[in-house]
Every structure is written in structure tokens, then in C-alpha cells.
N, C-alpha and C positions, 0 to 999 in steps of 0.2 A: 189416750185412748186405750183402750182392754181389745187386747186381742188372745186367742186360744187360755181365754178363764175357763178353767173344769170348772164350771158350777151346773148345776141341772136349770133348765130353762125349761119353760110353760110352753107346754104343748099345744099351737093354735088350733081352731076349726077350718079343716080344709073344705073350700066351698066347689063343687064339681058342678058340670054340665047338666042341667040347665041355667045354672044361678045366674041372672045377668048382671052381678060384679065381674063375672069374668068375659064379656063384652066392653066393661070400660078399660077408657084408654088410662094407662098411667104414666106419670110425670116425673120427670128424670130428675134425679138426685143431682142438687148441687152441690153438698154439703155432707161430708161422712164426719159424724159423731158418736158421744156416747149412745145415745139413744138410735140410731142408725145401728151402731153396732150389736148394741144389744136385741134389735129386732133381727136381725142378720142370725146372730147366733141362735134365738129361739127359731127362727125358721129354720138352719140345719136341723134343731132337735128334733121339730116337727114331722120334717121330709125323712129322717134317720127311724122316727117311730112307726111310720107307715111303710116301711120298707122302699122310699122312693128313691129316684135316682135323679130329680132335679123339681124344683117349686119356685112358682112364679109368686111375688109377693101377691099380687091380686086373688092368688087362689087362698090367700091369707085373708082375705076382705083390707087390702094396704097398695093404695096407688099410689106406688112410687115403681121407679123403674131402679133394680138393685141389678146390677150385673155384676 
């Protein structure tokens, strides 16, 4: 697995209130992989671009439950 790659990661669409993806419920990870990880890190990049201080993957349009 890749963890802390300096590479530049693609900036998601943050989906806000009222979007009803962020209504559904999302489903827990059972499995942390490449591709897990690599969503992981483009959402820091995302949350890092908008100046936030935490993102839920849903507000990503991605039901999973990342903790």
C-alpha cells in the first residue's frame, strides 16, 4: 500500500446541503486498499483545497464509511 505519496491528487466535487447524497447512509469499509487509499488521499487534497477541516466521503458522492 502507498501511504504519504507527495503526488497531486484530483480535486473531487464537494456536494453541500441540499444534495440528497448526503442523506444516504454509507457502508463501512471492510477492506483498506490501493484504491481505498488513493481515494483517501484525493479527499485530503480536496478538503485541504477548500480550506476545510474535515470531509465526509459522502459529501464526495462515495458511500463508504472512511474513518
Amino acid at each position: 500500500m502507498r501511504f504519504f505519496k507527495r503526488t497531486r491528487m484530483p480535486i473531487m466535487q464537494i456536494h453541500t446541503f441540499p444534495d440528497p447524497i448526503l442523506r444516504q447512509v454509507a457502508k463501512p469499509v471492510t477492506k483498506f486498499d490501493d484504491t481505498l487509499a488513493t481515494l483517501a488521499e484525493s479527499m485530503l487534497e480536496t478538503m485541504y483545497e477548500f480550506g476545510g477541516i474535515g470531509l465526509a466521503a459522502n459529501q464526495v458522492a462515495v458511500l463508504k464509511r472512511i474513518v
